[in-house]
N, C-alpha and C positions, 0 to 999 in steps of 0.2 A: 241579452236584451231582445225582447220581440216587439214587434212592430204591428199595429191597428192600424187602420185608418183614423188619420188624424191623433194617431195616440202611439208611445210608448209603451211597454211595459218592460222595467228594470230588474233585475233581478237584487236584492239590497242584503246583503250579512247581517245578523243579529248573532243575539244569544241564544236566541230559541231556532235558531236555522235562517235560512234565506226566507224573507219577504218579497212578494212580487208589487212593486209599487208601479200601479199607471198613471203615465203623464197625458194629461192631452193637452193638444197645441206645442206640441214638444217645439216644433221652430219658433216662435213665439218669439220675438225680440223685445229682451227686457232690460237693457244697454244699448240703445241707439249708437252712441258712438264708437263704443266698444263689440257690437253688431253679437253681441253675447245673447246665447237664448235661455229658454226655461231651461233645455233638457241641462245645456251646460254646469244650469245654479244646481242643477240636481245631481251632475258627474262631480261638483267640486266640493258640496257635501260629504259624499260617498269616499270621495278623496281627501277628505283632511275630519273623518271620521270621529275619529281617537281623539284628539286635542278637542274640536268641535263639545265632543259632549261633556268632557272633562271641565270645559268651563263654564257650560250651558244646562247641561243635562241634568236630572232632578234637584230642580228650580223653578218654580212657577216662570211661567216666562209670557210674554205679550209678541202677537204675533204682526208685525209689520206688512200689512198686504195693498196691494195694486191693482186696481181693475183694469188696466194694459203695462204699458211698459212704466221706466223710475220717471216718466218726466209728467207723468198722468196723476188720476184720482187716487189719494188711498186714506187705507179706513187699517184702522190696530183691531184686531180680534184678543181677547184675554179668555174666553171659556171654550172647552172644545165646541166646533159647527157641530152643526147636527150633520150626523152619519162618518163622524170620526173613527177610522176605527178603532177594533179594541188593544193596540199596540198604543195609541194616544192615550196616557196617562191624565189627571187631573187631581189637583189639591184643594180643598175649599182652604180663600182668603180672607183678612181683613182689610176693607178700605179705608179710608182715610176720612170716610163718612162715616163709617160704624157698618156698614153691610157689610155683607159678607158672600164667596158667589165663589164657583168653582174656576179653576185658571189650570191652563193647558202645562203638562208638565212632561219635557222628552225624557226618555231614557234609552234609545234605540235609535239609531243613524235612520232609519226608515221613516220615526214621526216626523224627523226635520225635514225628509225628503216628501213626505205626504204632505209638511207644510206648502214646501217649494209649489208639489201639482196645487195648492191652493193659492198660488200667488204671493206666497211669504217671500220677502226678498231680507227684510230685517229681523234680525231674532233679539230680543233684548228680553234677557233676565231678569230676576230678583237677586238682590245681596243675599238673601237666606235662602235658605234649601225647603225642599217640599215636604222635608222629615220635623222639619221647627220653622215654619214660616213666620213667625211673629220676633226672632232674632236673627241677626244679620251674621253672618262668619265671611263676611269682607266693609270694607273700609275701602269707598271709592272716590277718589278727588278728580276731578273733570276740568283739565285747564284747557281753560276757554277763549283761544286768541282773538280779542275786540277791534274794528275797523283801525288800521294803521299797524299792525304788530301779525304779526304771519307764525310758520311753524317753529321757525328759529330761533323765536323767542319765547315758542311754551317749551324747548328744550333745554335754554336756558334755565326756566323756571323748574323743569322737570329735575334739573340735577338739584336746583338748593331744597327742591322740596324734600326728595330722596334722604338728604341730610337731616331736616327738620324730621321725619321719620324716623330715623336712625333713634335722634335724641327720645323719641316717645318711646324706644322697644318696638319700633313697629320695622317689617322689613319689606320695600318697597318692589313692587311687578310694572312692569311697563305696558305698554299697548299705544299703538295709533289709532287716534279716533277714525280714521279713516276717510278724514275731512283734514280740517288744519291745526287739531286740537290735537292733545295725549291727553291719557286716561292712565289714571296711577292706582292700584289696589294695592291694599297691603291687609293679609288673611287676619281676621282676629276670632278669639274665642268666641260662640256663639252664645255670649252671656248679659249682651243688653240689648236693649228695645230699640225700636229707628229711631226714636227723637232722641238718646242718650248717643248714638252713633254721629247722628245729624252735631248735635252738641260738640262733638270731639271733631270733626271735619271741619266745623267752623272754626275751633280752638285754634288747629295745627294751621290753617287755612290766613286766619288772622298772624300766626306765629310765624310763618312764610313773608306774607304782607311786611312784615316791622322789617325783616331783613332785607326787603328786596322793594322797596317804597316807592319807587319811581316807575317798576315792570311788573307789579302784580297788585289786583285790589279783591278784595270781597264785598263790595260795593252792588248793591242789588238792581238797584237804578242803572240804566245802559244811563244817562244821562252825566251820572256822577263816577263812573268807570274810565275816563279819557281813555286814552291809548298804552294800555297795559292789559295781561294776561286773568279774566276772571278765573277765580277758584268757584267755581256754582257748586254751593255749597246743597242747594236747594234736590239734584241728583241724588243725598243722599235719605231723603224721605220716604218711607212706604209709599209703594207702589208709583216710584219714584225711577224710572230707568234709564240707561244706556247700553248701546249696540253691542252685544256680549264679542268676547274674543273669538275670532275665526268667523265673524258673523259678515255676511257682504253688506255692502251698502248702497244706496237707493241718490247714487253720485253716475253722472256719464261715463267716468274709466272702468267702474266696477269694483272699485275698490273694497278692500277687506279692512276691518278693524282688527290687526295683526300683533300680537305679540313681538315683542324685542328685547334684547337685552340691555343693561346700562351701556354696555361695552361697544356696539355700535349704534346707539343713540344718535350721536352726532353726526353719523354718517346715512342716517335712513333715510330715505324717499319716499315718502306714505304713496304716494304717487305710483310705486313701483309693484304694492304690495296689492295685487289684484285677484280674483278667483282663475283668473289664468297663468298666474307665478306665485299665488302659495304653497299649493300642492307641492310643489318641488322645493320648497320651501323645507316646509314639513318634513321633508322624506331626506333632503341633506343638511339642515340642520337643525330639526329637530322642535320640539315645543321647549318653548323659555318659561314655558309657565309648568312644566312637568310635575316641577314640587313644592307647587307654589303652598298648598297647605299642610305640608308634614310640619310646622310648627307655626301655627298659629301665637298674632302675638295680644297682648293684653292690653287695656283701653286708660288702664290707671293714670298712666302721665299727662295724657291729653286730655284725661275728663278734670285732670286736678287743673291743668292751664283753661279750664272752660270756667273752672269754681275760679281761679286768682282773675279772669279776665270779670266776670261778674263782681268780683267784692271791688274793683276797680272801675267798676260802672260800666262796663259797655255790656250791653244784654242781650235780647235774643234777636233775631235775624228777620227779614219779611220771608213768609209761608206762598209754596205760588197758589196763584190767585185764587183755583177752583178745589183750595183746602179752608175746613173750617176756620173760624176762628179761633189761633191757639195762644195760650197761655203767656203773656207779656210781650207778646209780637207786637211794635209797632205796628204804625195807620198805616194801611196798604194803600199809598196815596202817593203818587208819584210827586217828588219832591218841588218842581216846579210849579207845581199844581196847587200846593197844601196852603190850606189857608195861612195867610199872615196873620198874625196878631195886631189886634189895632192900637194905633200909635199911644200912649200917654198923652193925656192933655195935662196941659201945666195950669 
């Protein structure tokens, strides 16, 4: 590690040899409370390397940056800045408008560390890879604790959903959002499109709901949600994300969206799992998500309870706001809002 004025320069492992990555404003505090700086976001990169790109890594990804520290301005970047260098990878996309436009794609501990000197504190991916971006090869459920219900009750939800997955063929990956939510993936074949994906997350999502009716809703309206754990089902849309695994977050502790296992589930502290305690994390025990895609599972059971919930009448889901208008989506009309119908005169 050499040292400029005002600046680092790191030295970073690749596949092609060492990268020299410069930081400047290396003291730079981007954790007020946790008095954490750039250079640190960019030592614990470098520190949880291997897992990092394993879940992150060639995947379009959207880059989470701050123009001071997590309690400031910020702005999401999705195409490389200009003067990226040529280690920063990129994929042309499809949005959800129909354009189409190039998105940043790691493949080398160093791009994420170039993110970091650019103020990256969040990295949030795509379900699909940069080799087929228009199909997803994961299946993500985002349980989402609503005012009155806290972490200990999306772990709760976290085990029956795990279950409800089982029944689909699907086999279930943990993660703390790194806030007061978990985030559940389960690998699938890279053989349907996001709204076929989206389709099946609401199925299992709804199939969850029936069993658990009092602690989980799929309910789109915060209004019509009471005090139970949302399934946001909406996460799984093109270009559609969440804070990828080993990814920090832009919270006062520092907190990491961390891998777990079922097995200490009950017993975690998202609170605990910080860019200054995963590292050592990683290194005694290990990533949980190691093989998470040596057998991908298939979409069959849950796209058939997507077709029996339709011949049953309940249909498609609200789209968020800044997507076109899609195909038998209810009125994006917040329910208390929505016209009444006027009375019958007699």
């Amino acid at each position: 590690m050499a040292k400029e004025k005002d600046a680092t320069v790191l030295t970073v492992p690749g596949p092609e040899g060492d990268r020299q990555v410069r930081i400047s404003s290396p003291t730079r505090v981007l954790w007020p409370d946790a008095g954490l700086t750039k250079l640190d976001l960019a030592h614990y990169l470098i520190a949880v390397a291997e897992p990092f790109l394993a879940a992150n890594g060639g995947r379009p990804v959207s880059l989470q940056r701050f123009s001071g520290d997590v309690t400031g301005e910020e702005f999401f970047s999705k195409n490389p800045p200009r003067g990226a260098p040529d280690y920063v990878d990129a994929v042309t996309v499809t949005y959800p408008s129909g354009r189409s436009h190039p998105q940043v794609v790691l493949t080398e501990i160093a791009a994420a560390v170039w993110a970091a000197q650019m103020n990256t504190v969040v990295f949030h991916p795509w379900a699909s890879r940069a080799v087929d971006p228009d199909h997803p090869d994961q299946l993500r459920i985002d349980l989402d604790p609503q005012p009155g219900t806290g972490f200990a009750d999306a772990v709760t939800a976290a085990h029956a959903l795990r279950a409800v997955l089982t029944e689909a063929g699907l086999t279930g990956y943990l993660k703390t959002s790194g806030n007061r939510g978990l985030h559940v993936y389960a690998p699938i074949e890279p053989a349907h499109e996001f709204l076929e994906v989206r389709h099946a997350v609401i199925a299992i999502g709804r199939e969850l709901e029936r069993r658990m009716p009092d602690a989980v809703t799929t309910s789109w309206w915060k209004e019509e949600r009471g005090t139970k754990i949302f399934v946001d089902f909406n996460q799984a849309n093109r270009d559609r994300t969440i804070a990828g695994a080993y990814s920090p977050r832009a919270l006062p502790h520092a907190s990491v969206s961390c891998p777990v296992t079922w097995d200490e589930l009950d017993d975690v502290d998202p609170r605990e799992l910080t860019i200054a305690t995963v590292p050592n994390r990683v290194t005694t025990v290990g990533d949980p998500w190691a093989d998470m895609h040596a057998s991908p599972g298939r979409l069959d059971t849950a796209l058939g309870w997507w077709q029996r919930d339709l011949d049953a009448g309940l249909g498609e889901l609200a789209f968020p706001p800044d997507f076109p208008k899609m195909p038998g989506e209810p009125p994006r009309v917040q329910p208390s809002r929505a016209r009444k119908p006027a009375p019958v005169q007699d």
